[in-house]
LUMMARDREN-762118 format. One line per field, with one value per residue (C-alpha): x, z, y; residue number from 1. Coordinates in Angstrom, 3 decimals. Example, Ala and Ser with C-alpha at 12.3 -4.5 7.8 and 13.67 -1.06 7.14 Angstrom:
2
px	(12.300, 13.670)
pz	(7.800, 7.140)
py	(-4.500, -1.060)
k	(1, 2)
This chain:
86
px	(1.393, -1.427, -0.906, -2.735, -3.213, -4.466, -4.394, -4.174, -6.123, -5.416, -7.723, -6.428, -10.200, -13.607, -15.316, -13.922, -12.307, -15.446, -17.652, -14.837, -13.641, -17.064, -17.481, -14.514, -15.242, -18.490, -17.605, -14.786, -16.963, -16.619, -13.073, -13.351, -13.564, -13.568, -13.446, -13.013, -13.020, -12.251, -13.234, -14.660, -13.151, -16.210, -19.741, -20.569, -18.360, -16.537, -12.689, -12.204, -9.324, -9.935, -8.507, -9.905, -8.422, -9.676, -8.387, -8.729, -9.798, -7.299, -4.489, -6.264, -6.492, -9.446, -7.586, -4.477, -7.099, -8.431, -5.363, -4.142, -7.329, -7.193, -3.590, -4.914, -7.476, -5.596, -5.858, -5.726, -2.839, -2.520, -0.063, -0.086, 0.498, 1.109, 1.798, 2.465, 0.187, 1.879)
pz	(17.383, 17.518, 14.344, 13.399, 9.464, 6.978, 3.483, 1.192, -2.146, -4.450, -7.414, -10.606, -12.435, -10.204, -13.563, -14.771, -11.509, -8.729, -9.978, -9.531, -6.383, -4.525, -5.733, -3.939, -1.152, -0.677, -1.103, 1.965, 4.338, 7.019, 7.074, 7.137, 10.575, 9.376, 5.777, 4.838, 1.205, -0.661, -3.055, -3.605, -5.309, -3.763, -2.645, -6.045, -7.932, -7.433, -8.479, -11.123, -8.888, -5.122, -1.950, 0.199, 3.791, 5.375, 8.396, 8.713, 10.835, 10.961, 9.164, 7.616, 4.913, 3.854, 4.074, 1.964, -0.732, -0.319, -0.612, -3.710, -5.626, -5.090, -6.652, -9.759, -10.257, -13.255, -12.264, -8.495, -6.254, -3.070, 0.144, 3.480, 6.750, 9.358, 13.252, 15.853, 19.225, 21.592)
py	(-10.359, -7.695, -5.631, -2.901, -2.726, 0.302, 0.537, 3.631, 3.481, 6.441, 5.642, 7.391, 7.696, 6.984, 7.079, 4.159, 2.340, 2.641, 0.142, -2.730, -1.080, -0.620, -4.577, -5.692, -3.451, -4.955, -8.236, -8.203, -5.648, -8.348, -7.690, -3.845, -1.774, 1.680, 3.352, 7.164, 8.011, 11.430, 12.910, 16.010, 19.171, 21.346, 21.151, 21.448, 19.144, 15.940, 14.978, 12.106, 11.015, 9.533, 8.454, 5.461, 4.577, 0.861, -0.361, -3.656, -5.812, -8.520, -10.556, -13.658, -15.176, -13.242, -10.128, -11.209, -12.314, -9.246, -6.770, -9.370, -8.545, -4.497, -4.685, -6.954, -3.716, -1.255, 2.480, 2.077, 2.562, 0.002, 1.211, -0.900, 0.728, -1.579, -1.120, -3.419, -2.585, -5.588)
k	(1, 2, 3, 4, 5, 6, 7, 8, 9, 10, 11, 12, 13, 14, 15, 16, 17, 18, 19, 20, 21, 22, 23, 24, 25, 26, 27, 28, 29, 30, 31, 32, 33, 34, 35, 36, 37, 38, 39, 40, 41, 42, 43, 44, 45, 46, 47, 48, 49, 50, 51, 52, 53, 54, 55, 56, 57, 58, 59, 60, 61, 62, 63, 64, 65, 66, 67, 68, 69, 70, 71, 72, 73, 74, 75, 76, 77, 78, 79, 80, 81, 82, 83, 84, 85, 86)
């Protein structure tokens, strides 16, 4: 099956949750095709609260290790989108 997969992290305090995030995020970039994050209030300030959309590239292994590890992090939210393209 050719599935399509994104994940929606709402992260409840950047201050305190970003540094673990951005690690993990780093550490599976081989699995990740696009990522948008958010979080801005205005050009002049930024929100302690953020949103992060990854699509990913595919359904291994990798990317279940991956999505386990996210929901292990406190103060971050993890929703999977998934679509079948066959």
């Amino acid at each position: 099956m050719n599935e399509l997969k994104i994940l929606g992290i709402y992260v409840r305090d950047r201050i305190k949750e970003a540094n673990r995030t951005q690690k993990l995020l780093s550490e599976y970039a081989s699995i990740i095709r696009t990522r948008l994050g958010f979080h801005e209030v205005s050009e002049s300030k930024c929100s302690r609260n953020a949103m992060i959309i990854i699509e990913i590239k595919d359904n291994s292994k990798q990317s279940i290790d991956f999505i386990n590890k996210l929901n292990k992090i406190g103060g971050i939210d993890v929703k999977e989108m998934k679509f079948d393209l066959s």
